[in-house]
C-alpha positions in Angstrom: -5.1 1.4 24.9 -7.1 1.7 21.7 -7.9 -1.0 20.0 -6.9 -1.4 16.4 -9.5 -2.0 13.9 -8.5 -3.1 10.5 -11.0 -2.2 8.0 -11.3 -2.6 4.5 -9.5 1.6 3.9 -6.9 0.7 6.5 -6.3 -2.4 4.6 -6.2 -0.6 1.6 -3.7 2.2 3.0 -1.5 -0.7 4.8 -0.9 -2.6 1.6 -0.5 0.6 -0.7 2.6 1.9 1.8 4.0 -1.9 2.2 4.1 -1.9 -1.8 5.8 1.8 -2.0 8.7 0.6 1.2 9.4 -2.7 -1.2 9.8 -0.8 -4.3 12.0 1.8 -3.0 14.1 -1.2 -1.0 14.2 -2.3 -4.3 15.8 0.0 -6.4 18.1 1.0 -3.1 19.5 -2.6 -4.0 19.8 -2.0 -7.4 21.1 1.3 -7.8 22.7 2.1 -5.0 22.7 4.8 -2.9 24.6 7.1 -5.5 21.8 7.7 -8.2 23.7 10.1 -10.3 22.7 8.1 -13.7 19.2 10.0 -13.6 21.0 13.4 -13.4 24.3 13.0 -15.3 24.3 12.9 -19.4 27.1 10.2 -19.3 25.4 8.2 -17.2 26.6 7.0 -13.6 30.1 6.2 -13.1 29.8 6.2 -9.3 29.9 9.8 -7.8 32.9 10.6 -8.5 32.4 11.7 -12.2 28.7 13.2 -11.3 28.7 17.0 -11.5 25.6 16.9 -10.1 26.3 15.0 -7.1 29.4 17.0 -6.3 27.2 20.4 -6.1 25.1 18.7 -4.1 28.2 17.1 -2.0 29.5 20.8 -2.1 25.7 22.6 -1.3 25.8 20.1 2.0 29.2 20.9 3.1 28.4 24.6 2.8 25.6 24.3 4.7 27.4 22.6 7.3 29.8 25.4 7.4 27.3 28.0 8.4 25.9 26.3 11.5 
């Protein structure tokens, strides 16, 4: 097995992806998985009412079609 040497770049590279995995926990938590506000004019009134998550609800169920 190799051994595992922690550096000052690994360090550097460790921390940067821990800080990106806790910001996008974060705004998982507060948004929700539906994130239709950044993509709808009328902002997000869960996905029902998001045109742009129903083409993309409709784009995944055609794709599933044609397998």
């Amino acid at each position: 097995m190799q051994e595992l040497s922690l550096n000052f770049p690994t360090v550097v590279i460790l921390v940067v992806i821990a800080a990106l995995a806790v910001l996008a926990i974060r705004r998982m938590t507060h948004r929700g998985l539906c994130d239709c506000g950044d993509h709808c004019e009328s902002g997000c009134h869960g996905c029902e009412g998001c045109s742009a998550a129903e083409s993309m609800a409709a784009a995944m169920e055609e794709a599933a079609k044609g397998k």
